[in-house]
C-alpha positions as CSV (number, residue, x, y, z in Angstrom):
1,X,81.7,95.7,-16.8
2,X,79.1,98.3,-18.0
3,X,76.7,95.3,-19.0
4,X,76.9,94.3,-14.7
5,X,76.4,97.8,-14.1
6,X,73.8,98.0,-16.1
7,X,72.3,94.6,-14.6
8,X,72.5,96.0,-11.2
9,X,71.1,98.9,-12.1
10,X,67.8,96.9,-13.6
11,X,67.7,95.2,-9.9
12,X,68.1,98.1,-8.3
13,X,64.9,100.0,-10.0
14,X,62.9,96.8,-9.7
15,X,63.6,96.8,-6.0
16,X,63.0,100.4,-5.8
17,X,59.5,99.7,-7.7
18,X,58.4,97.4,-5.0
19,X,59.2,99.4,-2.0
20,X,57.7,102.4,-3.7
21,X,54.5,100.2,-4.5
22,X,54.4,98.6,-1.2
23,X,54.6,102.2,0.5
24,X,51.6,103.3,-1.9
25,X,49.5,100.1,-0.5
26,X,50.1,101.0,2.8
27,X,49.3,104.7,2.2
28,X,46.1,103.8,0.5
29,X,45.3,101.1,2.9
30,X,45.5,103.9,5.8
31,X,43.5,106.7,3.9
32,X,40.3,104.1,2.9
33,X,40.6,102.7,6.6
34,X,39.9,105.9,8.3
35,X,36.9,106.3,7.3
36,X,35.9,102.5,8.5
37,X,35.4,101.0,11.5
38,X,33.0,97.6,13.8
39,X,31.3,95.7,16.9
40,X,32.9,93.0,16.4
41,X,36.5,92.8,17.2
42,X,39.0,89.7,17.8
43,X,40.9,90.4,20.7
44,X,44.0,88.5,19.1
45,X,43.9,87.1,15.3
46,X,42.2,84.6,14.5
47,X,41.4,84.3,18.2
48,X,39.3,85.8,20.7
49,X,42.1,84.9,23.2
50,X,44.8,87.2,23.1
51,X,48.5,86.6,23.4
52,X,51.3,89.0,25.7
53,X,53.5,89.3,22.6
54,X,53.7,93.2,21.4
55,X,54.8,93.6,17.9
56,X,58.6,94.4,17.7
57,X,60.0,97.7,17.8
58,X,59.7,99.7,15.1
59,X,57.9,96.3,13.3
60,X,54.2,96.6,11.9
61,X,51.8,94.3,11.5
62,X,48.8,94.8,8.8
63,X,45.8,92.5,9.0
64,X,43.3,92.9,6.0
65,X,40.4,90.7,7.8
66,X,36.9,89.5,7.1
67,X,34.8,88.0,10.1
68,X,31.8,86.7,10.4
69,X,29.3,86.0,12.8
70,X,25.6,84.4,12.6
71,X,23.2,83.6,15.7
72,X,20.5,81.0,14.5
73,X,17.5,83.0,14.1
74,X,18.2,86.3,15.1
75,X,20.6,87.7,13.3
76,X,24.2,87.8,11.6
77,X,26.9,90.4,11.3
78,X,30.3,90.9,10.2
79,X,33.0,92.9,8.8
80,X,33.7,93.4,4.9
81,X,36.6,94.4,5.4
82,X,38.5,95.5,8.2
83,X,41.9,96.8,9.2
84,X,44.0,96.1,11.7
85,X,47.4,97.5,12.3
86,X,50.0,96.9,15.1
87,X,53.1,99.2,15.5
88,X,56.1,98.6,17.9
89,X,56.4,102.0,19.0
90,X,58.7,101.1,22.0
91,X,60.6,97.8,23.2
92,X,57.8,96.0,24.6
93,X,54.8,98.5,23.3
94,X,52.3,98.2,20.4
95,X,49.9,100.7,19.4
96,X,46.9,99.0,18.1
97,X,44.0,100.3,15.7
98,X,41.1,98.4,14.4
99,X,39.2,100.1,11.6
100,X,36.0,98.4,9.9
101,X,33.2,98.6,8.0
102,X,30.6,97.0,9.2
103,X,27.5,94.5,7.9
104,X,24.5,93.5,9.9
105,X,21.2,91.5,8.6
106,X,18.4,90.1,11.2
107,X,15.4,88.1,9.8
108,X,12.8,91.2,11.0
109,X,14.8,94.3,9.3
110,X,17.0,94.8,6.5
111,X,20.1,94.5,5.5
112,X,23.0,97.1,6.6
113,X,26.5,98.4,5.5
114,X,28.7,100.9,6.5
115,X,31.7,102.5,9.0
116,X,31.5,100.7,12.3
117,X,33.2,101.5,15.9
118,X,36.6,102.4,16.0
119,X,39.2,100.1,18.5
120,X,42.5,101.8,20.0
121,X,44.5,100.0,21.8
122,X,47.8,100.1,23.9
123,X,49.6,96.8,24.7
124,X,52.5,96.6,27.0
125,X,54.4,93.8,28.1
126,X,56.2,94.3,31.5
127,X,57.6,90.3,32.5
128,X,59.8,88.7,29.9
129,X,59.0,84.8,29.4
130,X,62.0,82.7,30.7
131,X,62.7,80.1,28.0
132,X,64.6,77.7,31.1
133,X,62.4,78.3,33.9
134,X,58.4,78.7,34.7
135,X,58.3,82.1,33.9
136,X,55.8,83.1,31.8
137,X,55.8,86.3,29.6
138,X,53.0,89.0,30.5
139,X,51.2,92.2,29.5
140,X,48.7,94.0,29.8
141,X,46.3,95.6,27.2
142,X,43.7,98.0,27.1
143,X,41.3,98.8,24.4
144,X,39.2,101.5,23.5
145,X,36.0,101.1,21.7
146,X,34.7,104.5,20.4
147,X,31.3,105.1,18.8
148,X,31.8,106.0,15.1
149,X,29.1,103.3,14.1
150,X,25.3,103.9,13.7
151,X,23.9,101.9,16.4
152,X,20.2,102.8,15.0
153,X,21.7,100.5,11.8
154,X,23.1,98.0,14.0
155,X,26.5,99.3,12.8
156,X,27.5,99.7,16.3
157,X,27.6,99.7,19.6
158,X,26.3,103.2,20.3
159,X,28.7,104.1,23.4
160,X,32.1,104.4,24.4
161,X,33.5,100.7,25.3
162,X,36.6,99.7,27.3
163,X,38.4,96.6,28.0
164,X,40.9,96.0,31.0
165,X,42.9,92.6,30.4
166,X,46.2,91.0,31.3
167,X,47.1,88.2,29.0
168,X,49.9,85.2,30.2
169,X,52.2,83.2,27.4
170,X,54.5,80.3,28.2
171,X,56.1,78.0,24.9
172,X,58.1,74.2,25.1
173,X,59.2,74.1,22.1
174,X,56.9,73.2,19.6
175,X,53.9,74.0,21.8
176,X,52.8,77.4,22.8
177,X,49.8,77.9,25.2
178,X,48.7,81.6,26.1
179,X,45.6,83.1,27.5
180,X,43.8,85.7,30.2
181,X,40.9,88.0,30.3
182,X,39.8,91.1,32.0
183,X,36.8,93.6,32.7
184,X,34.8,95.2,29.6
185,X,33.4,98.6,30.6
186,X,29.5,98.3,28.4
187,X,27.9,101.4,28.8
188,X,24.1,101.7,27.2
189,X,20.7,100.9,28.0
190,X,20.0,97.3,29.2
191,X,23.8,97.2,28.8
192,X,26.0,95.2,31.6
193,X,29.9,95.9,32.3
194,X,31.2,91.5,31.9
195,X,33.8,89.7,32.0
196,X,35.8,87.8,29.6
197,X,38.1,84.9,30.2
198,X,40.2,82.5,27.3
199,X,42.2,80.1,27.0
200,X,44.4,78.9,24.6
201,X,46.8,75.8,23.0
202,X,48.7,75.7,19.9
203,X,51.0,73.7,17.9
204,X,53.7,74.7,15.6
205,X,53.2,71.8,13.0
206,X,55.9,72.7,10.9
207,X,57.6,76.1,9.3
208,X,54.6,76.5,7.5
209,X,51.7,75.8,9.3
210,X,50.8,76.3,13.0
211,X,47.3,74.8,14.2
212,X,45.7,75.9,17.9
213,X,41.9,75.8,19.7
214,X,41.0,78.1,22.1
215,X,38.0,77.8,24.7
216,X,36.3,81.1,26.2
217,X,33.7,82.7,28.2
218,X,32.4,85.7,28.8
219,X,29.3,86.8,31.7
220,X,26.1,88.1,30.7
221,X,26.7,91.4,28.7
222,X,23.0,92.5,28.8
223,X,20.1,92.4,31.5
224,X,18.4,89.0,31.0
225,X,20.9,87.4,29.4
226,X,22.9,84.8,30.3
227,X,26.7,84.2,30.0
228,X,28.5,82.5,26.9
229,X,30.9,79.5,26.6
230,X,32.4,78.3,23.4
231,X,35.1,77.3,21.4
232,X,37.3,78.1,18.4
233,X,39.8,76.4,16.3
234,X,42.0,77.6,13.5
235,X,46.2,78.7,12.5
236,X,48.2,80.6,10.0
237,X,49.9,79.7,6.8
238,X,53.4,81.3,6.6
239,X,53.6,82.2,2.7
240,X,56.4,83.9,3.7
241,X,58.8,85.6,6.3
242,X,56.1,88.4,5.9
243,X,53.0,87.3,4.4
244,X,50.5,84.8,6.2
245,X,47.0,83.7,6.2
246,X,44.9,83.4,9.1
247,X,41.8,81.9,9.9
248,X,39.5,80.0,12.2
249,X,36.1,78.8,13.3
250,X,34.2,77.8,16.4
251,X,30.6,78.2,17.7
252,X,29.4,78.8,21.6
253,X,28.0,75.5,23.5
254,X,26.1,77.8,25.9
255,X,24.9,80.9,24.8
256,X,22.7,82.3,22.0
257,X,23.8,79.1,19.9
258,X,26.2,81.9,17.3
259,X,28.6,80.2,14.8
260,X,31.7,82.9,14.1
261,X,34.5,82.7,11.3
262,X,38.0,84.7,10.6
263,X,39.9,85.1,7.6
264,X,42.6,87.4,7.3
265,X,45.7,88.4,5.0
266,X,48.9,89.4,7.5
267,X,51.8,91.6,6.0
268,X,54.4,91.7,8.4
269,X,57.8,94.4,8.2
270,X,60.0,96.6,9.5
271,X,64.0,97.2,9.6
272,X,65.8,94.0,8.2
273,X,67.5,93.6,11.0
274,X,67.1,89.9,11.9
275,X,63.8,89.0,13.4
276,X,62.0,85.7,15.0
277,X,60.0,84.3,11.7
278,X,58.0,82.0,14.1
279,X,53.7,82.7,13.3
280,X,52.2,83.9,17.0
281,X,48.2,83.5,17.0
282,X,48.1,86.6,17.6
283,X,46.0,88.1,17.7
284,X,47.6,90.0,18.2
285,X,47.9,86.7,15.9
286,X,45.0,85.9,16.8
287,X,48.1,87.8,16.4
288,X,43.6,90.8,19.7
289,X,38.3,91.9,21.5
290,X,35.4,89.8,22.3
């Protein structure tokens, strides 16, 4: 009897360990992020194309993320690392931050590190996907891009940035296909206010591993430039019910000829009360901005 106790005692502190350590992590995680932030953001990891899915209430969803981007002989940036945390704060509502720090390199200057723009963001979703009908689920999801970089570094944009998008997801059951856009508000000198549109199809190829490809566009986003079309494909490795890898890859067809990448670690958790294990590319998993 007192050896079981003393058994589920040892279990106990182990557990207790782990939760404590876990709580540390996240506490540390939060304190280093806030002084981070970038210009790039991925409106829904590993994807540019979002998804209408909020995280569930009282759930979170941590992203520690790596992307990349290079434009074939101008210049290439990315973010090393970045944060990015979703909270159910409501049924149907996620609060979304993005925190970063920031790396640029062009072949006429040199090379540059340090805290890029800060992304807040607010998604709610207000139709509820019928799984025996058409109907699709829906939300909206605007984002907030605020200046914290050094835009004389190329560490950011410079000005305040806003995005205005509604994003549309309908599944059959192994297939899930999601996508959207809206109206980015691009303040600055030479800047344009553009459009962004994507569109997106993905597999669920077994418990493990889902696989999807996106296509997007967005219009000219500066005077004299010209609008961008391309495409992206990539998934998520379930190492768990709340660890996953994410990643992808694609490259525009028109456009400034850019090759991007994604990588990103996923913790997911919240109160064990039961939950939908499925992966969502969002990216909110891809579970989110171009």
């Amino acid at each position: 009897m007192n050896q079981n106790c003393k058994q589920k005692n040892k279990f106990g502190n182990i557990k207790m360990f782990i939760l404590m350590f876990r709580c540390l992590t996240l506490f540390a995680t939060f304190s280093m992020s806030l002084m981070f932030s970038s210009r790039l953001a991925w409106a829904g990891p590993p994807f540019f194309t979002d998804d209408p899915e909020p995280a569930e209430y009282r759930h979170w969803e941590v992203y520690l993320a790596t992307q990349w981007s290079h434009e074939r002989g101008e210049e290439t940036s990315a973010t090393l690392p970045h944060i990015d945390v979703n909270y159910g704060i409501f049924p149907d509502t996620q609060l979304s931050v993005v925190l970063t720090m920031a790396y640029s390199s062009s072949h006429d200057s040199s090379k540059q590190y340090g805290p890029g723009d800060l992304e807040i963001g607010l998604k709610y979703r207000f139709i509820h996907e019928d799984e025996k009908g058409w109907t699709p689920q829906v939300s909206i999801f605007p984002l907030v891009d605020l200046p914290t970089g050094d835009s004389s570094r190329g560490l950011g944009e410079g000005h305040i940035k806003m995005f205005f998008p509604i994003w549309v997801q309908k599944s059959w059951g192994p297939w899930t296909t999601y996508g959207g856009g809206g109206y980015w508000y691009h303040r600055g000198k030479d800047n344009k206010n553009y459009w962004f549109a994507g569109w997106l199809l993905q597999r669920e190829i077994s418990e493990m591993l889902t696989l999807g490809a996106e296509v997007f566009n967005t219009s000219p986003k500066e005077k004299g430039e010209s609008d961008e079309t391309g495409f992206n494909v990539g998934g998520s490795l379930n190492l768990s019910e709340e660890h996953h890898i994410l990643f992808s890859a694609g490259q525009d067809f028109k456009g400034p000829n850019t090759f991007f990448a994604y990588l990103s670690f996923q913790w997911t958790f919240g109160p064990s009360a039961k939950r939908d294990t499925s992966w969502k590319a969002d990216g909110k998993a891809c579970a989110k901005s171009r």
